[in-house]
N, C-alpha and C positions, 0 to 999 in steps of 0.2 A: 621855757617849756614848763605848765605848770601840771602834775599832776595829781589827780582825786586822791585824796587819802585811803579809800576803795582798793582803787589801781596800784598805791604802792603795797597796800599790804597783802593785795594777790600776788605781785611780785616776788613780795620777800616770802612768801608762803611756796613761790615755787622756788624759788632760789635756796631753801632752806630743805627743799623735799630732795633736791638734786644733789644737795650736801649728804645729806642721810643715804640716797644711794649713794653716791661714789666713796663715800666710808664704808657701807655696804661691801662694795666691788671690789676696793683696795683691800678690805680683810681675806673677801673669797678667794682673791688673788695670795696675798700671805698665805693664807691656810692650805691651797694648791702649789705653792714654791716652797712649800715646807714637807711635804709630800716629796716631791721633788729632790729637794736635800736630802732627805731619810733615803730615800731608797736608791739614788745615784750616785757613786763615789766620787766620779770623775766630774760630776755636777755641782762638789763639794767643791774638789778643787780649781774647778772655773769659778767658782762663784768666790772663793779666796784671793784669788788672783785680777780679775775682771771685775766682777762686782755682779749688781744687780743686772744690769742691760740683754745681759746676754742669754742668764735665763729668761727673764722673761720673755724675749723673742722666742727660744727655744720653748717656753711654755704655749706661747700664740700659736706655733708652728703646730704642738703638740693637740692642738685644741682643747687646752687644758687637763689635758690627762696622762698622768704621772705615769703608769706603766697598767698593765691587765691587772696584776695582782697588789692592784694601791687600794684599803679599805673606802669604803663609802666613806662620803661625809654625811652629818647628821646635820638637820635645823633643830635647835633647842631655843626655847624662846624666855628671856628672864625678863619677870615683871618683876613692880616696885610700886610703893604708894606716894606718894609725892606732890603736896597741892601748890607750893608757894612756887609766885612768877618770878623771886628774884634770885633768877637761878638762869645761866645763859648756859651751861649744857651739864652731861653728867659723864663722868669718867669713868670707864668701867674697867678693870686690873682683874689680871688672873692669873693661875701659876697651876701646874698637875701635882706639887708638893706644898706641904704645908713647912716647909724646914727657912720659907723666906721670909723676913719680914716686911708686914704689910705695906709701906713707903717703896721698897723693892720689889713691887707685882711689877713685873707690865705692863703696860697700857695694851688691853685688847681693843678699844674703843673710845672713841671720844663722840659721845650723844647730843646732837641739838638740844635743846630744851625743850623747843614750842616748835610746832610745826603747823599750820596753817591757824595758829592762836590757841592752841590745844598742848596741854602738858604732856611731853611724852614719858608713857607711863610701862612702856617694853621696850624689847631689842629681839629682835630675832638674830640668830649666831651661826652660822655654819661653820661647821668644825669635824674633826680625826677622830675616832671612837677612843675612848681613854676617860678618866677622872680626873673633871679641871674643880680648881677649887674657885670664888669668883667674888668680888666685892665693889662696892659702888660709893662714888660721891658723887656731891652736887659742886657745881663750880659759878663763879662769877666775875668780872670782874675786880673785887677786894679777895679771890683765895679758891680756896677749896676747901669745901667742908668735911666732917670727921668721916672716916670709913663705917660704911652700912657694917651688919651681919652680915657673916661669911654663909655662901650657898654652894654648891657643888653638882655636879654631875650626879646621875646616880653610879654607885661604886662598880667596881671590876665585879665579875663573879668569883665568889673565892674556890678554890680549893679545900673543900672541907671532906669529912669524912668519907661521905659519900663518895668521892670522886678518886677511885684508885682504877688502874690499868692493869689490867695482867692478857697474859696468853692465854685465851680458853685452847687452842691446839697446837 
């Protein structure tokens, strides 16, 4: 079977859009069974014991929603400028303190590079209201390149002067 050069690179253009969502999916997934763990004790301890399987089921059951009183999640969206093709995805790490060092983020994402021959140049994120701090490389291949600038949520509100409590009666 021989195929147009055309027809494989529409392929891989959707094979590649279908990767971005189910990284997508599997994140909103993490970010909803994390949810889940914060606010269920006894979800702790299945989930110690048992593992992932049984939440998740319980989360499908749940229709994805952790309890009445679980915060909203937010879409925050992180660009970047980035033109060179020889980059086969980008790594994205994040941590809500700054006390880790950066090799020790986590991996929040792992980004395609190109998606229908086009550099991708965002991330939309869904996520738990809080201060994430967040950094990016480019990968290939022969490694991964050095950590971008560090970018962040915007911060808590603080408690500043203003904000004192009393009993007016």
């Amino acid at each position: 079977m021989n195929l147009e050069s055309s027809t494989v690179n529409l392929l891989l253009g959707a094979i590649i859009t279908l990767q971005v969502w189910i990284v997508r999916e599997l994140f909103n997934l993490k970010a909803r069974l994390n949810l889940v763990l914060a606010r269920c004790p006894q979800c702790k301890m299945m989930f110690k014991a048992e593992g992932f399987l049984p939440l998740i089921v319980a989360l499908a059951l749940l229709g994805g929603t952790a309890t009445a009183s679980a915060p909203p999640l937010k879409e925050i969206v992180l660009a970047w400028d980035y033109t060179s093709r020889d980059v086969d995805a980008f790594v994205l790490r994040g941590t809500p303190t700054l006390t880790t060092n950066l090799p020790a983020w986590p991996v929040v994402a792992t980004i395609p590079a190109l998606v229908s021959n086009t550099i991708v140049t965002n991330f939309t994120l869904t996520m738990e209201p809080g201060q994430m701090f967040f950094v990016l490389t480019a990968s290939n291949f022969w490694g991964e390149s050095g950590f971008s600038n560090i970018t962040n949520t915007p911060n808590i509100a603080p408690a500043g002067s203003g904000l004192n409590l009393k009993r007016k009666s």
